[in-house]
C-alpha positions in Angstrom: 31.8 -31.3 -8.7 29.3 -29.4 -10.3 29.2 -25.2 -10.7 26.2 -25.0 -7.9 28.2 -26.7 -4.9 31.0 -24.1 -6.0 28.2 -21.6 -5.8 27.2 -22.3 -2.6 30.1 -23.0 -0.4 31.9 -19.4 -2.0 28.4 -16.8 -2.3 29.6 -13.6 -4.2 27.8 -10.5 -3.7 27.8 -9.0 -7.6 25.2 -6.2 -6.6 28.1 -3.1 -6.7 24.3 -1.1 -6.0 24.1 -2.7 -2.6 26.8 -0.8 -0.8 26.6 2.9 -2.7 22.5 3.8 -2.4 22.6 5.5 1.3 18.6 6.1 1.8 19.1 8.3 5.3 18.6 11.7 3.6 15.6 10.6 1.0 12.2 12.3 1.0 8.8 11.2 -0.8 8.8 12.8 -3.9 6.4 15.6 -3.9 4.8 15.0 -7.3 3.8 11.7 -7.3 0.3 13.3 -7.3 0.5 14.0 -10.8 0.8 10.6 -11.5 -2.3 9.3 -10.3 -6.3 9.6 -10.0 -6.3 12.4 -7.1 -9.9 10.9 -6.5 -8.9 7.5 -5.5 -5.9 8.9 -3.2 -6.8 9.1 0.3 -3.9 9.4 3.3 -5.1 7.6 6.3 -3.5 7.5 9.9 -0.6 4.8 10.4 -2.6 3.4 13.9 -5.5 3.0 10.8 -3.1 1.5 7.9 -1.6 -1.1 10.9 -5.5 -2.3 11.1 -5.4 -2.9 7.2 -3.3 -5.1 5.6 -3.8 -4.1 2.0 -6.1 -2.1 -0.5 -8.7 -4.1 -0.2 -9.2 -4.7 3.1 -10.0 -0.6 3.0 -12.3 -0.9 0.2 -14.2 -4.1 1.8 -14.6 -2.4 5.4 -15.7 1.3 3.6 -18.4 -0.9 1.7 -19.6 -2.8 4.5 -20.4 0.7 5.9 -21.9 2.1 3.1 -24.2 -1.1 2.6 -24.9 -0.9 6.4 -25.7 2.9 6.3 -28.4 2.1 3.3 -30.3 -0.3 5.3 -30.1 2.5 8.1 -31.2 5.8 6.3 -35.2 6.1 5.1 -35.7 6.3 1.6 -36.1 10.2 0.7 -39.8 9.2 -0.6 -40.8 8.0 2.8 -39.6 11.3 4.5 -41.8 13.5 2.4 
């Protein structure tokens, strides 16, 4: 019998971390801020970040918007 099947049939939690870390009372840390690009940080609504899976979903939708809003808006030569 090898060291696997042993493995298997008897699992042993070794993670002492597991049982001791109580995250009930934790709060976001209020200087994470400092730690990145203020300019690319934006806080959106949490019915919003449901509607977008990841990152780049965002960026992708704001884009097609811009591009969209281009083809929309006169050039400012034409208005004068």
């Amino acid at each position: 019998m090898s060291i696997w099947c042993n493995a298997v049939k008897n699992p042993v939690d070794d993670d002492p971390l597991d049982h001791e870390i109580d995250f009930i009372k934790s709060r976001p840390n209020p200087y994470w801020l400092g730690t990145v690009d203020r300019r690319c940080v934006r806080l959106i609504a949490s019915d919003l970040a449901e509607a977008f899976p990841d990152d780049e979903a965002v960026n992708e939708t704001l884009r097609t918007i811009l591009r969209r809003k281009a083809k929309q808006e006169p050039a400012k030569s034409e208005i004068e």
